[in-house]
Every structure is written in C-alpha cells, then in structure tokens.
Biotite code that builds the C-alpha atoms (Angstrom):
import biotite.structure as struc

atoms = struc.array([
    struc.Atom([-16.663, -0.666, -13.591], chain_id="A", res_id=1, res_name="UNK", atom_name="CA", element="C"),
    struc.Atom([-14.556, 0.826, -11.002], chain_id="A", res_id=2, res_name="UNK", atom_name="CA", element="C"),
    struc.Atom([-15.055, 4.514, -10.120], chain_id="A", res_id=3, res_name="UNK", atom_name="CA", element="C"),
    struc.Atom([-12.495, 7.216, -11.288], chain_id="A", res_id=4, res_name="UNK", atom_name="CA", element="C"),
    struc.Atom([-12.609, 8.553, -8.229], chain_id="A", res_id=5, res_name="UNK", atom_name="CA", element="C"),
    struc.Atom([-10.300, 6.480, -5.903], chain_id="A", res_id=6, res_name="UNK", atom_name="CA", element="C"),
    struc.Atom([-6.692, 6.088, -5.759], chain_id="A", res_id=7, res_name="UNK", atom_name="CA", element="C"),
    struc.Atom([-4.647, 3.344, -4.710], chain_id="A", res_id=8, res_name="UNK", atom_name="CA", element="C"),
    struc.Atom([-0.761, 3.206, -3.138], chain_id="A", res_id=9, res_name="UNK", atom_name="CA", element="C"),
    struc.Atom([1.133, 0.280, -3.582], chain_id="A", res_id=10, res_name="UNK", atom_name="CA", element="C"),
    struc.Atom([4.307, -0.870, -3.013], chain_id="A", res_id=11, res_name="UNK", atom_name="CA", element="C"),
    struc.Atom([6.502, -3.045, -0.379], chain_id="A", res_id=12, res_name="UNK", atom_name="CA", element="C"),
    struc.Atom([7.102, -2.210, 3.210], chain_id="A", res_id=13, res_name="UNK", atom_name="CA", element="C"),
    struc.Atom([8.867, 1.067, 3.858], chain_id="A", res_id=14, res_name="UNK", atom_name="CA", element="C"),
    struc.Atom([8.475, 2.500, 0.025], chain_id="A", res_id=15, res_name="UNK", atom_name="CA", element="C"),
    struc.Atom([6.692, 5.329, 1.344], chain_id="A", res_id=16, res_name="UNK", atom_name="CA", element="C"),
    struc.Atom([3.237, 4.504, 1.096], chain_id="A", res_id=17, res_name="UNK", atom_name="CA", element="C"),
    struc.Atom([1.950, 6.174, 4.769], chain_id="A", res_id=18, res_name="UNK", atom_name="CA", element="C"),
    struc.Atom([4.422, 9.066, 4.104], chain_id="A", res_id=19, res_name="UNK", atom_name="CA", element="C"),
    struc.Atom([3.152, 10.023, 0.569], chain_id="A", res_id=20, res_name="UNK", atom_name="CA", element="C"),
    struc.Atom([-0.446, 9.640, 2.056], chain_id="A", res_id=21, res_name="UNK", atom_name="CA", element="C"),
    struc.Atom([-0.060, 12.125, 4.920], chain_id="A", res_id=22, res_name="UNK", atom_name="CA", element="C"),
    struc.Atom([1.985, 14.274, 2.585], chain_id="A", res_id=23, res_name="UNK", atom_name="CA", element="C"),
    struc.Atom([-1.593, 14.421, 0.435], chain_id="A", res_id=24, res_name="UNK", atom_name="CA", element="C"),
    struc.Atom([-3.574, 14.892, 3.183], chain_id="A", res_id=25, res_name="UNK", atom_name="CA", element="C"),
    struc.Atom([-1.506, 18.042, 4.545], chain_id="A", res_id=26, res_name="UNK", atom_name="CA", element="C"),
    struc.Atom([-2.192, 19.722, 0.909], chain_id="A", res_id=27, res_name="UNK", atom_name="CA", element="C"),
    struc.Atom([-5.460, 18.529, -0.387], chain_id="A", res_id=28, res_name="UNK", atom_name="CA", element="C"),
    struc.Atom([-9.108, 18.050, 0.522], chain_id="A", res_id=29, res_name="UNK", atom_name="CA", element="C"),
    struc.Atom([-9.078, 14.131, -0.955], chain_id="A", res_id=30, res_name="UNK", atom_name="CA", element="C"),
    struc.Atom([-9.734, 11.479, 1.753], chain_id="A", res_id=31, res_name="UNK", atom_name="CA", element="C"),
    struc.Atom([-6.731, 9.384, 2.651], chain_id="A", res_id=32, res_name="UNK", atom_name="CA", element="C"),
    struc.Atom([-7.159, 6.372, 4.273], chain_id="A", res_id=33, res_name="UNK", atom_name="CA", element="C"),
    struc.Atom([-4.413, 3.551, 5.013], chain_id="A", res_id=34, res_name="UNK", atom_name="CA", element="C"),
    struc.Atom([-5.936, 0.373, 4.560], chain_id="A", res_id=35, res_name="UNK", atom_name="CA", element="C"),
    struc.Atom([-3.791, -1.390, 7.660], chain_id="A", res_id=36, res_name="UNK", atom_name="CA", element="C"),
    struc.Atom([-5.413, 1.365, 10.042], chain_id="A", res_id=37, res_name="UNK", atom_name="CA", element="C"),
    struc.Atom([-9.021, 0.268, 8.743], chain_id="A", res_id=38, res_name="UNK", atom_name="CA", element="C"),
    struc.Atom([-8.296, -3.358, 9.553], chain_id="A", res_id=39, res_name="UNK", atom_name="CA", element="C"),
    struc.Atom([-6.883, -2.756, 13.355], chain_id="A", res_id=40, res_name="UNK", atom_name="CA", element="C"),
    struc.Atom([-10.039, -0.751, 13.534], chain_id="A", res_id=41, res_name="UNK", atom_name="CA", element="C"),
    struc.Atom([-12.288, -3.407, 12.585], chain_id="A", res_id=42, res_name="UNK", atom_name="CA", element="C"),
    struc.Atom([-10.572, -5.764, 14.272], chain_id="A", res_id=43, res_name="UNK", atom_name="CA", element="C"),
    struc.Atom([-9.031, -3.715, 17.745], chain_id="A", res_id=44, res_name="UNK", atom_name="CA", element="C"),
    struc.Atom([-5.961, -4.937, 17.378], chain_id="A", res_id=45, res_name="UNK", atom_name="CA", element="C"),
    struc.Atom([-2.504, -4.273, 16.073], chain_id="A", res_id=46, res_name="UNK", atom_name="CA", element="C"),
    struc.Atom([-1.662, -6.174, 12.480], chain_id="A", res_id=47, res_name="UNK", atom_name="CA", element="C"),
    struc.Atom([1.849, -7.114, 15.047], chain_id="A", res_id=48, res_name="UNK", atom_name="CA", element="C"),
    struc.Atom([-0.755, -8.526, 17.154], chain_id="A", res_id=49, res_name="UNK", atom_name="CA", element="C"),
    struc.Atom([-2.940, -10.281, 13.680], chain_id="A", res_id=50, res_name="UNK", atom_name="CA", element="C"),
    struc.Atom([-0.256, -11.920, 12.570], chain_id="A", res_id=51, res_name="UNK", atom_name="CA", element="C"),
    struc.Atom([1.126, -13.263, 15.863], chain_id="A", res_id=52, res_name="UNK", atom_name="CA", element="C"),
    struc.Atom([-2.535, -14.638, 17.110], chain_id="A", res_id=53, res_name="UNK", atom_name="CA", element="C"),
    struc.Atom([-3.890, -15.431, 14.159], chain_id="A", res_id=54, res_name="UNK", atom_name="CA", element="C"),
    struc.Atom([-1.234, -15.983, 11.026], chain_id="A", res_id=55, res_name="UNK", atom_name="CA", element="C"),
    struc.Atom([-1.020, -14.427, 7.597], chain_id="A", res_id=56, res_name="UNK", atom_name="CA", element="C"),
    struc.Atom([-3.780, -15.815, 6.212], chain_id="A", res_id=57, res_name="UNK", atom_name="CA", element="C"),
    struc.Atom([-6.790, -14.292, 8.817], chain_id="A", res_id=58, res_name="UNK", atom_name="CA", element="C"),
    struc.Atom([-5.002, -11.351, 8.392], chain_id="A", res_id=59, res_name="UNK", atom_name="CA", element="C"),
    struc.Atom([-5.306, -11.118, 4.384], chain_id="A", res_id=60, res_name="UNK", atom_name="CA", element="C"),
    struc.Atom([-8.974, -12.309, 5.020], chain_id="A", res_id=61, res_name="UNK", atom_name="CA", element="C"),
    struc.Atom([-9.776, -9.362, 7.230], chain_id="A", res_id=62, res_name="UNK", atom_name="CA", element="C"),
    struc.Atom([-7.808, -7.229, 5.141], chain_id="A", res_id=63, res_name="UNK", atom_name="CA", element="C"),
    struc.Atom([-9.935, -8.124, 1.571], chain_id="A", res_id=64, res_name="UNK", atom_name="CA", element="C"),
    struc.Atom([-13.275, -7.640, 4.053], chain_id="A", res_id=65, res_name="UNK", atom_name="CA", element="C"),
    struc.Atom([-12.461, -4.062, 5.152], chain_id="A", res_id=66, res_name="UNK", atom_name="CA", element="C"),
    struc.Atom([-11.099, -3.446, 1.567], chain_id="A", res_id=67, res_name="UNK", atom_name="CA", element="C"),
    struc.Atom([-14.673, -4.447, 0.163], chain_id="A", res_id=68, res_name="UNK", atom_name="CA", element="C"),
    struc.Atom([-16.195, -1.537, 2.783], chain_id="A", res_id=69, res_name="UNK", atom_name="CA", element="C"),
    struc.Atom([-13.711, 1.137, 1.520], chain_id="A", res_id=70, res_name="UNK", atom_name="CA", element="C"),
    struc.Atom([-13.084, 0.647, -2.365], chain_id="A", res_id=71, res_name="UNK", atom_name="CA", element="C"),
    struc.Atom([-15.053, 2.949, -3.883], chain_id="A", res_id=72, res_name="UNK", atom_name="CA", element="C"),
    struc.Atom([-15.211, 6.341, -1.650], chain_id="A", res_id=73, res_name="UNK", atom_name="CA", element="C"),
    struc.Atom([-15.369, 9.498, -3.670], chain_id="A", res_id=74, res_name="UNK", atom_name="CA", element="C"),
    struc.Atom([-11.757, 11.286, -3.971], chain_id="A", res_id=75, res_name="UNK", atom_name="CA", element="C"),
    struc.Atom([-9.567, 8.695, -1.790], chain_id="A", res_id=76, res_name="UNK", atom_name="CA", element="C"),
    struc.Atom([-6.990, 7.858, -2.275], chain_id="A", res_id=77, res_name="UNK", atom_name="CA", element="C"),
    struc.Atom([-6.317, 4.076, -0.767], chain_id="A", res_id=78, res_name="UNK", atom_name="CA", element="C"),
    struc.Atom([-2.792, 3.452, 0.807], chain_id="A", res_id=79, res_name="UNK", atom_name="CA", element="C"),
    struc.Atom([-2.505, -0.727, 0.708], chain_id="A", res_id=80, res_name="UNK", atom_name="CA", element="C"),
    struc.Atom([-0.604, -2.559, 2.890], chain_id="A", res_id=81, res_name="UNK", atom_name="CA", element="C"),
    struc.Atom([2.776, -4.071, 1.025], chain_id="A", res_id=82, res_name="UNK", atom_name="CA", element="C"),
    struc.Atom([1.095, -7.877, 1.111], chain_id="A", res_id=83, res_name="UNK", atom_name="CA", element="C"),
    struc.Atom([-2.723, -7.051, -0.225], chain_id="A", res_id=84, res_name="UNK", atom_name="CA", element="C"),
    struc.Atom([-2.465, -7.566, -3.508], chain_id="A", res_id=85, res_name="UNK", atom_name="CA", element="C"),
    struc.Atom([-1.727, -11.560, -2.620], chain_id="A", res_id=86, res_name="UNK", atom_name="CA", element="C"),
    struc.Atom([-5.542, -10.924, -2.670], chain_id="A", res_id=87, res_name="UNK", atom_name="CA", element="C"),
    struc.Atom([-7.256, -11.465, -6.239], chain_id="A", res_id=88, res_name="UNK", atom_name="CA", element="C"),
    struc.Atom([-10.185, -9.141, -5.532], chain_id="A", res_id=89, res_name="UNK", atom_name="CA", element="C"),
    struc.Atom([-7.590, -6.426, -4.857], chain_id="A", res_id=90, res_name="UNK", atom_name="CA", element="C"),
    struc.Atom([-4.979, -7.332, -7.245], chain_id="A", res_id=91, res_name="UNK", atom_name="CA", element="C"),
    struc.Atom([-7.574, -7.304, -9.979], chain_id="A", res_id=92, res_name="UNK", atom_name="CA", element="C"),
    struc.Atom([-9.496, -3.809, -8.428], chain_id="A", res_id=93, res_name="UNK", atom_name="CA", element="C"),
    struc.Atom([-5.993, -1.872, -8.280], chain_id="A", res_id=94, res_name="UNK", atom_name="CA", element="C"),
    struc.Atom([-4.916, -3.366, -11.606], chain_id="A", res_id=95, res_name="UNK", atom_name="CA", element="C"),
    struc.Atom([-7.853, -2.899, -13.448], chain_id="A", res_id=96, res_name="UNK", atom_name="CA", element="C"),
    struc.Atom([-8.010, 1.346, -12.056], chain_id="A", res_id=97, res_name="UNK", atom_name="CA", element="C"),
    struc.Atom([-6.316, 4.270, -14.185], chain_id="A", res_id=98, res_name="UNK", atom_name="CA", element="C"),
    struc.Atom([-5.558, 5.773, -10.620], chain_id="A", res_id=99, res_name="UNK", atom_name="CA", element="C"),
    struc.Atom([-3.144, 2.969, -8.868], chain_id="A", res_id=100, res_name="UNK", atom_name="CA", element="C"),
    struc.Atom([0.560, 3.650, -8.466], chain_id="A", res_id=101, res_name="UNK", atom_name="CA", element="C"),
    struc.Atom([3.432, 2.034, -7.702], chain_id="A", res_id=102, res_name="UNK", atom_name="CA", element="C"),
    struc.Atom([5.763, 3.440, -5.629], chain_id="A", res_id=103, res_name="UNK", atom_name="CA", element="C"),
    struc.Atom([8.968, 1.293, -6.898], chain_id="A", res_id=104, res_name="UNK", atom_name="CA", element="C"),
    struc.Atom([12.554, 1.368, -5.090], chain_id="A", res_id=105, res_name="UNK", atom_name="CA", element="C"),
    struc.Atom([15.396, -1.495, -4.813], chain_id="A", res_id=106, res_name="UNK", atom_name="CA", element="C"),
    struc.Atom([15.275, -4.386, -1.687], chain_id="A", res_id=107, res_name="UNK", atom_name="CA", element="C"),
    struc.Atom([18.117, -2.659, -0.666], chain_id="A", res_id=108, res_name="UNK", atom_name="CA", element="C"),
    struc.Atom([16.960, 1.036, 0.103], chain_id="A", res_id=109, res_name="UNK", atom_name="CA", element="C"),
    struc.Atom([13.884, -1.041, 1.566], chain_id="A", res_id=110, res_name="UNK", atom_name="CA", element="C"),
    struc.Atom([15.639, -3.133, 3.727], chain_id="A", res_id=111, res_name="UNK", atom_name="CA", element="C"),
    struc.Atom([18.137, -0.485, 4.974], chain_id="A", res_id=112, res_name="UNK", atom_name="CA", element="C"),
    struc.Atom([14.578, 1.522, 6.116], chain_id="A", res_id=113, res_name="UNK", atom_name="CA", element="C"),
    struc.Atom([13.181, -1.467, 7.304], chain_id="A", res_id=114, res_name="UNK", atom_name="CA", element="C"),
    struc.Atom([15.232, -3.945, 8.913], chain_id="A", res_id=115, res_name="UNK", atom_name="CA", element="C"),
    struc.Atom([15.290, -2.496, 12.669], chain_id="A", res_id=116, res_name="UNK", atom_name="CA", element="C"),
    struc.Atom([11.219, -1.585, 12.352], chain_id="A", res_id=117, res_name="UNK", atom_name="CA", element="C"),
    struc.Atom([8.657, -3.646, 14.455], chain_id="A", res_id=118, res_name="UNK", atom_name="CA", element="C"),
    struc.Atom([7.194, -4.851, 10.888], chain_id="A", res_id=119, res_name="UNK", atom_name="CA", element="C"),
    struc.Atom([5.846, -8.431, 11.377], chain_id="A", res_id=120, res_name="UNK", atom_name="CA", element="C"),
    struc.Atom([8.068, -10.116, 8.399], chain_id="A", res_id=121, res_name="UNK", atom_name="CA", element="C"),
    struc.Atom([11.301, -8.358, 9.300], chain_id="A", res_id=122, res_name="UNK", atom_name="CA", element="C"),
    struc.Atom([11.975, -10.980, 12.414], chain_id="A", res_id=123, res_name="UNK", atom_name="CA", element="C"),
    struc.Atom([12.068, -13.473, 9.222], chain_id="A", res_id=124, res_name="UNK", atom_name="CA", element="C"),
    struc.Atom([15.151, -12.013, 8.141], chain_id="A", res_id=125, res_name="UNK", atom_name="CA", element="C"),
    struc.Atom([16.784, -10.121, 4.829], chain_id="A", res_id=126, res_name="UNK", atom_name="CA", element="C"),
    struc.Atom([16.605, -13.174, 2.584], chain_id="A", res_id=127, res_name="UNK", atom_name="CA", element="C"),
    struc.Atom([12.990, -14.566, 3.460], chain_id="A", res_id=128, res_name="UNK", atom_name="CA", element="C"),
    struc.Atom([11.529, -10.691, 3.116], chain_id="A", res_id=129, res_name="UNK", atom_name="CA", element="C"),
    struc.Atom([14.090, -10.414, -0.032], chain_id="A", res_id=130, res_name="UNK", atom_name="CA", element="C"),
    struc.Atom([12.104, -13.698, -1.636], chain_id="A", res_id=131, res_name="UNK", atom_name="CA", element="C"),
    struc.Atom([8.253, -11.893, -0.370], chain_id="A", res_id=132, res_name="UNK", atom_name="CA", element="C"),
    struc.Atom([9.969, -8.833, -2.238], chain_id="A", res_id=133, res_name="UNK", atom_name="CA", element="C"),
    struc.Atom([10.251, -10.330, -5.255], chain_id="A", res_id=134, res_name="UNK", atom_name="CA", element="C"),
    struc.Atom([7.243, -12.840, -4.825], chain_id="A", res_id=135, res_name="UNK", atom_name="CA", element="C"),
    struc.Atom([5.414, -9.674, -4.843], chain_id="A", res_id=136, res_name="UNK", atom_name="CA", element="C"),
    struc.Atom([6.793, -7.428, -7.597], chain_id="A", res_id=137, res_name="UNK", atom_name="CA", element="C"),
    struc.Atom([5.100, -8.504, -10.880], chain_id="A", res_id=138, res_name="UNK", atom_name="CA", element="C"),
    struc.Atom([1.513, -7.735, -9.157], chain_id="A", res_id=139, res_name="UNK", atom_name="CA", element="C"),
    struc.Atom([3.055, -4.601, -8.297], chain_id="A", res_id=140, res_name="UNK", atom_name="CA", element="C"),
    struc.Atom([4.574, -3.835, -11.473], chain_id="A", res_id=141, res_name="UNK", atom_name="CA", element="C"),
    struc.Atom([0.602, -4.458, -13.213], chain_id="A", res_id=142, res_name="UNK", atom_name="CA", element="C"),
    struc.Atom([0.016, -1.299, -11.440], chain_id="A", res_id=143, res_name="UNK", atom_name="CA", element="C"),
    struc.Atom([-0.847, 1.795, -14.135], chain_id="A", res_id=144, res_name="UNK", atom_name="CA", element="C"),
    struc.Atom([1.549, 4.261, -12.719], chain_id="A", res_id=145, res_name="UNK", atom_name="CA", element="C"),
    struc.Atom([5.072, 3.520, -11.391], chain_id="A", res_id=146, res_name="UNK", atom_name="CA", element="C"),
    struc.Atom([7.054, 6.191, -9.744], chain_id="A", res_id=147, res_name="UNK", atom_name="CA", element="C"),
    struc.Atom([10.888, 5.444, -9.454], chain_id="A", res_id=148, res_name="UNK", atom_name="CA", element="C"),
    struc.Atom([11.509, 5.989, -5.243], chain_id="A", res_id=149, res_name="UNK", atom_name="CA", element="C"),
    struc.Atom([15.216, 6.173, -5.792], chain_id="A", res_id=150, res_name="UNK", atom_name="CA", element="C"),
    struc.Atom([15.062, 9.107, -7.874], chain_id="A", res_id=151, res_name="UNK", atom_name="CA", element="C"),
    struc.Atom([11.879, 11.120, -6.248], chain_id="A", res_id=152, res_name="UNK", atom_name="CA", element="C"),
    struc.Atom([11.453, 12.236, -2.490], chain_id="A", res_id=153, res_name="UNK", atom_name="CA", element="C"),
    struc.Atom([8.430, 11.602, -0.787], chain_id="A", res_id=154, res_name="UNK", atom_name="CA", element="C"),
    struc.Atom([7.121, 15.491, -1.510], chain_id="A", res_id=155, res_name="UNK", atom_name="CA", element="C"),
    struc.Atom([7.890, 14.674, -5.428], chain_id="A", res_id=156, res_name="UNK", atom_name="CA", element="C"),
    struc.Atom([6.072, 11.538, -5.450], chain_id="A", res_id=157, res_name="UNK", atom_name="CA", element="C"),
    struc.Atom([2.847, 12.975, -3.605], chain_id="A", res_id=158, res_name="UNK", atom_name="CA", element="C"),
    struc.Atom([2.572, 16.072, -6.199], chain_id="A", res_id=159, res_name="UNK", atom_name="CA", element="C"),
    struc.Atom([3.109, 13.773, -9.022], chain_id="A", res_id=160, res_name="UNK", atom_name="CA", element="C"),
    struc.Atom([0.301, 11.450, -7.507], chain_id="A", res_id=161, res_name="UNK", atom_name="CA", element="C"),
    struc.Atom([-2.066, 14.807, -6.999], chain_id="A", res_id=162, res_name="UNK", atom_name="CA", element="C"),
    struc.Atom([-0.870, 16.063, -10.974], chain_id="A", res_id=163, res_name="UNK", atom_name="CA", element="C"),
    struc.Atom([-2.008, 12.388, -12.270], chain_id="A", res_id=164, res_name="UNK", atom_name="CA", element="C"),
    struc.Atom([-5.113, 12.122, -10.201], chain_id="A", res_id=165, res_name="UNK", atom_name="CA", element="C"),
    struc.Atom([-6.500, 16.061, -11.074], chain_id="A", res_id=166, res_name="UNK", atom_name="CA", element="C"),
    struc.Atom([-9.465, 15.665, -9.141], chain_id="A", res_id=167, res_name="UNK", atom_name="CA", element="C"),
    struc.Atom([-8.935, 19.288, -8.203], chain_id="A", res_id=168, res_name="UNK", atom_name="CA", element="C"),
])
C-alpha cells in the first residue's frame, strides 16, 4: 500500500516540474526532492553526461534504483524526471497514489521552452522529442490529478498541488 504521505510531479520536459517544486519549498515545510538531482548524486555525474557515456537505458536503471531509496519519505513531494515513468515500478507507484499530478501543457509551449536548453533529447530534434511526447502521454494522463499548464502559472499550480495534498 503506498503511503499518503508522498507526492509525485510528472510531466514532460520543461512543464514546470523543478519550478513548481521550488515554488513549494519556498512556502511549506514538505520535503522536495527532484528525482534527476538524486540520481547525479548517486551516480557523480550529470544525466547530460548519463546519457552520453552510458545511453538511455543505464540511465532509467539508475533512475528506478534511486527511486526505490526515496519513494516513501514522509511529506515529499517527488518531482520525476519527464522519461521515468517508461519504468513499470514507477509508472505503477505514481499511478496507483491519490497524490500524483500531472502537470499537462501542448508540445508546442514545451518545445518553444525547450528547444535551445542543454536537455539530452532536444539535439534529436522537434519531431523525434514530438513522437517521445506523445509516446509518453497516456502514462502521464493515468496520473490522479491533471493540472492544465496553459491555463495556470507556475504559483497557481504549486498552491493547487499544496490545497490537494493538505498535509498542513
């Protein structure tokens, strides 16, 4: 059974995952922690670096193992990187929690925030990261909380996040 008390961002690259977090650590006393910063920890090295070294898939494997350490902290909320739910033990953890939420927005407004970033799949191009996009949205979409990007800012999102959670 997974614990009521942790929270999990999802969403694709540049949706506002990292924002929303710090936004929530500014206001409240719940422990953020970005899953991508865990796994450069573990591993001393940039996910840029990962991916170029070692490919995708070590990545995603290092990613579930540093997942497994973190998933079930009191009052934290979890910000995922935009590719971990291609992993079933997170896909089914997130899906399966009251307290994940997706934050949802068009390629477009993605790729306009993305495109010149140092993000490992951007050098593929708009129409490979357009197919990962969509690849990726029905395990996104299984999350139990979507919040609509294009029509909230970042400060909306992370108060509606805190209102949902009230872990007070």
């Amino acid at each position: 059974m997974m614990s009521n008390n942790t929270a999990y961002l999802v969403g694709f690259m540049g949706s506002g995952k990292s924002s929303i977090l710090q936004l929530i650590q500014e206001k409240t006393e719940f422990n953020t922690i970005d899953l991508d910063d865990i796994v450069e920890a573990e591993n001393s090295e940039s996910i840029e670096n990962m991916f170029k070294k070692f490919g995708e898939e070590f990545f995603r494997q290092e990613e579930e193992k540093s997942f497994i350490k973190i998933q079930n902290m009191p009052k934290t909320i979890i910000s995922l990187g935009g590719g971990s739910l291609a992993s079933d033990l997170i896909r089914n953890t997130v899906q399966q929690s009251e307290n994940s939420f997706y934050l949802k927005n068009e390629f477009i407004n993605l790729w306009q925030y993305i495109k010149n970033s140092d993000r490992p799949l951007v050098d593929l191009g708009e129409v490979e990261v357009m197919n990962i996009y969509h690849n990726r949205l029905k395990s996104y979409e299984q999350c139990r909380n979507i919040i609509d990007m294009s029509k909230h800012s970042l400060q909306e999102a992370s108060k509606i996040i805190v209102a949902q959670l009230g872990w007070d």
